[in-house]
Every structure is written in C-alpha cells, then in structure tokens.
C-alpha positions as CSV (number, residue, x, y, z in Angstrom):
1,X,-178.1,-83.6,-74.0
2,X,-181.2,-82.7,-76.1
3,X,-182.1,-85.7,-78.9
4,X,-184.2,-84.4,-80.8
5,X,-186.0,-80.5,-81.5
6,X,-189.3,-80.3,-83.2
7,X,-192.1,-77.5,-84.4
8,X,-194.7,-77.3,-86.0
9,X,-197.9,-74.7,-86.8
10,X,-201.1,-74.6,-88.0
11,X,-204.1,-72.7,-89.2
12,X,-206.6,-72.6,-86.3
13,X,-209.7,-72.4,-89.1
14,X,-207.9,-75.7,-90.9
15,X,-208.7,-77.1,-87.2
16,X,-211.7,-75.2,-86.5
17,X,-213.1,-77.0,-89.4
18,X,-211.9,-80.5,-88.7
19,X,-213.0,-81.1,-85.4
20,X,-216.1,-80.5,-86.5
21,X,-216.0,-84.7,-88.1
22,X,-216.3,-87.0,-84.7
23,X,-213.8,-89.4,-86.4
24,X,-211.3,-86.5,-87.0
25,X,-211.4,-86.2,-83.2
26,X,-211.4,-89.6,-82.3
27,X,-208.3,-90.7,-84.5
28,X,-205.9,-87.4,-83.2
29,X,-207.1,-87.0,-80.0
30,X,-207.7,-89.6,-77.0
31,X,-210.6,-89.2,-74.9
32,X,-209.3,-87.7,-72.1
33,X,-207.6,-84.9,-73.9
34,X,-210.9,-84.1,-75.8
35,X,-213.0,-83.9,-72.2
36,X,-210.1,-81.6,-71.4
37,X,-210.3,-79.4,-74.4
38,X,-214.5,-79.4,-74.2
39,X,-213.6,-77.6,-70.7
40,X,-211.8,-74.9,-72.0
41,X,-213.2,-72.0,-73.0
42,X,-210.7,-71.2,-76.5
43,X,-211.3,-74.8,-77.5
44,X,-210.5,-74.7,-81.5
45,X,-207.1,-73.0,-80.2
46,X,-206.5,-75.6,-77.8
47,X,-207.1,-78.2,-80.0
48,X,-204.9,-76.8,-83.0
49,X,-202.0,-76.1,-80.3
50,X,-202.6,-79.9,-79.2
51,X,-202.1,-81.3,-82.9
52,X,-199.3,-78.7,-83.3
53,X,-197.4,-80.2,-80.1
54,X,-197.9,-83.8,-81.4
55,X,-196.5,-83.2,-84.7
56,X,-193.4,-81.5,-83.1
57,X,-193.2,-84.5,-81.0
58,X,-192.7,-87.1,-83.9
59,X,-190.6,-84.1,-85.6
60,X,-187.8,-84.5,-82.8
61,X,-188.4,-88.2,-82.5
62,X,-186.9,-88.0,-86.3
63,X,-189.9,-90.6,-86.9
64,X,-193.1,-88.9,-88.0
65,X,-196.0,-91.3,-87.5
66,X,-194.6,-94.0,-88.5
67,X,-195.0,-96.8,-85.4
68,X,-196.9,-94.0,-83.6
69,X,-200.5,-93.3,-83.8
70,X,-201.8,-89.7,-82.7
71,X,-203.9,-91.2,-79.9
72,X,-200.4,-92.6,-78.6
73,X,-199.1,-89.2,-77.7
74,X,-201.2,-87.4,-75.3
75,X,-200.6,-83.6,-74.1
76,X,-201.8,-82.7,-70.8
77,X,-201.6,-79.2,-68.6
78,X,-200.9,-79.3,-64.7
79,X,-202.6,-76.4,-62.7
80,X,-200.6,-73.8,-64.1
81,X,-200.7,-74.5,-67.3
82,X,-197.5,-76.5,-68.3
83,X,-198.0,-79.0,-71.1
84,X,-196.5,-82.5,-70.2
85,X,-196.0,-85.3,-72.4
86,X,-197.7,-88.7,-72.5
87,X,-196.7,-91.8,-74.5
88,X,-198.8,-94.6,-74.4
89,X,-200.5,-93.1,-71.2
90,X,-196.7,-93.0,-69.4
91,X,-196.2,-89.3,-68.4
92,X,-192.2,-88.3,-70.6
93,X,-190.1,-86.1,-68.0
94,X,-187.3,-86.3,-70.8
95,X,-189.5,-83.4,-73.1
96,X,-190.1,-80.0,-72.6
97,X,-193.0,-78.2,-74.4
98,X,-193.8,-74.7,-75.4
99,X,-197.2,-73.9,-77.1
100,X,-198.7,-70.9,-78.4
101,X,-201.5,-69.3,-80.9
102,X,-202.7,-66.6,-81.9
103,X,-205.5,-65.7,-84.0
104,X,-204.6,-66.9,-86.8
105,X,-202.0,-69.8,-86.1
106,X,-201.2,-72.1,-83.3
107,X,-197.4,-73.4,-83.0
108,X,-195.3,-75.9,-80.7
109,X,-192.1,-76.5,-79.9
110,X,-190.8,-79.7,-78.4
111,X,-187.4,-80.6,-76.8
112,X,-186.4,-84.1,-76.6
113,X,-183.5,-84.2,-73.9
114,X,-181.6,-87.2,-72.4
C-alpha cells in the first residue's frame, strides 16, 4: 500500500549558485553525501537531484520539514546507480526513488509504501 507520493524540481543554476556558501552545504547535505557528490563528475546536477529527492521525501511524508532537518534524510546510490533512502543514518526499504535532470532542471519522485 503506498503512504505517501512526493516530487519535486529544481533549477540546477539556483543550485549551482548555492553550493557555492559552505553553510548552504553543510545545513542540506551530511557529510558523507557531499564526499559522494565531490566524486562525481556532474556534481551541481547531483546535488540539485539530491535536494530534489529530499523535498519529495518530506512531500509524501505529508510533513515538510517540520521535525526533520535536511541532514536527517540522506540519499545514497549502490553500484548501479539506484538511490536508497536514509533517515537518521537507518537505510528506508519502504521508499522507492526516481531522479532525473537535465540541463536545465533536476526532479525526484518518491514513493512511500507500507
């Protein structure tokens, strides 16, 4: 049974721009996920899909960020690429994630299921 759907996109410049402030960086993203994103090559489109997935998240908790920070959620890829879900460092089996960009945009999708 699926509990919650969320999605969410973004401008990849919006991004571009804000990781460029260390604080931006360290109050959305933990420091494992930025070491993982520094290793990429597309990194501003990896970070904009990352902060795309984690509002989607909140989205199908029906919550937004309230009781949640950003650093609580934590999106990481296994060797071929599928995102996985981590709240409060616990890897989430109940969520299924899509993400995508483009030039322009990044988006995510996130399924919440029982």
């Amino acid at each position: 049974m699926i509990r919650g759907i969320g999605t969410d996109i973004i401008e990849i410049l919006r991004i571009g721009k804000a990781i460029r402030d260390p604080k931006f960086l360290r109050k959305v993203f933990t420091e494992k996920e930025r070491d993982e994103q520094e290793a990429r090559g597309n990194k501003v489109e990896s970070y904009a899909a990352l902060f795309a997935a984690k509002e989607a998240i909140v989205k199908a908790m029906g919550t937004g960020f309230r009781g949640i920070e950003f650093t609580d959620i934590e999106i990481f890829h296994d060797d071929w690429g599928k995102p996985w879900v981590y709240l409060h460092g616990i890897r989430q089996d109940d969520w299924s994630l899509s993400l995508s960009h483009c030039k322009a945009y990044a988006v995510a999708m996130a399924i919440w299921e029982e």
